[in-house]
N, C-alpha and C positions, 0 to 999 in steps of 0.2 A: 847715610844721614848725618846732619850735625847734631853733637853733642852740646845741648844744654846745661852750661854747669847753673847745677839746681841752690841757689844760696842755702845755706846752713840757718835753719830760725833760728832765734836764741834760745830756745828751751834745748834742741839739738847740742847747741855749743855748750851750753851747760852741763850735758851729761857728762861731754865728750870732758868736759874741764873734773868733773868732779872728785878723780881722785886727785888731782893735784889742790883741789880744792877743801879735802879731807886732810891732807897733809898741814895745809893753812891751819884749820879748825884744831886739828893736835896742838899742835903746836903753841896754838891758845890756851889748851885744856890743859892747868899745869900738874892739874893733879891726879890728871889723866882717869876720871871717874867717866868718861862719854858725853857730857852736859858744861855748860861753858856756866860760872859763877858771875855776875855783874863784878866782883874785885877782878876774876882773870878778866875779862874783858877793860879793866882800866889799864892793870896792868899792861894788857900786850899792847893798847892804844899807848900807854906812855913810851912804850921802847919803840914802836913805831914811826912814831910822831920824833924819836931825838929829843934833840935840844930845841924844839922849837919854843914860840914867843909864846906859848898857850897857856895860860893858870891854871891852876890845878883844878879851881872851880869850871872852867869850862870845858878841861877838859872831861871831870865829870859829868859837865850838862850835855857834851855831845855823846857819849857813851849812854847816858840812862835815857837819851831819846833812841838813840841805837837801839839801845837792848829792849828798851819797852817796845819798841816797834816792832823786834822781831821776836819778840817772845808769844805767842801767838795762844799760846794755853795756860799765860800768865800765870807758870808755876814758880818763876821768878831765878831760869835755867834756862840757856839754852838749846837745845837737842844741833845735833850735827842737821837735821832735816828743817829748822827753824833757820840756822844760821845759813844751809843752803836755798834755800827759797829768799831769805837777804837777797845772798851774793847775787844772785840772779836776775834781783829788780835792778840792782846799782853797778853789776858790772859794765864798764861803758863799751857803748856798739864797737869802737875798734877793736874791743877784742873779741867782740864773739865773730868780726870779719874775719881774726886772724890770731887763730889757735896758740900758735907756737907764741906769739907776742903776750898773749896772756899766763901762759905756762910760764914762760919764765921771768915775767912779774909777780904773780905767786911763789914762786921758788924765793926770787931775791924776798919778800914779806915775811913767808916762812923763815928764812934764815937770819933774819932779824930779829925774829923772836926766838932765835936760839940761844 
């Protein structure tokens, strides 16, 4: 019989991602407490982002829409399980097509924030 290769949904790909995507979230967390600060999150969005053309004010305002968004039990932190249910709305479809392309997109973000 032929073999139907059965597409991968994105929640699938998401599992399949998530310790590389745990590695991300550390790597956020500087102070390594389990839960992501609105400061660590500007921060890792400033080393992220470089030298880009962004103000410090927007780059705030994209962060506190971030964070407010994914803060889901607006204790004003975000849980590794907050910050993965993010990654997951906004990871774009070519990677959940293709695994290995997103791993080591996360890999290169992680080590930015190194």
């Amino acid at each position: 019989g032929k073999k139907k290769k059965t597409k991968m949904s994105r929640k699938e790909a998401m599992e399949k991602l998530k310790p590389s995507i745990k590695k991300y979230f550390d790597a956020y967390d500087t102070n390594s407490d389990g839960t992501l600060s609105y400061s660590e999150v500007v921060e890792a969005t400033k080393k992220l982002l470089g030298n880009c053309e962004l103000t410090e004010s927007q780059i705030s305002k994209y962060c506190k829409t971030m964070f407010e968004g994914s803060d889901t039990n607006k204790d004003d932190k975000l849980s590794f399980d907050e910050f993965f249910l993010d990654m997951s709305k906004t990871v774009p479809e070519e990677f959940v097509k293709d695994l290995k392309k997103a791993e080591s997109y996360l890999a290169q973000l992680t080590d930015k924030l190194k």
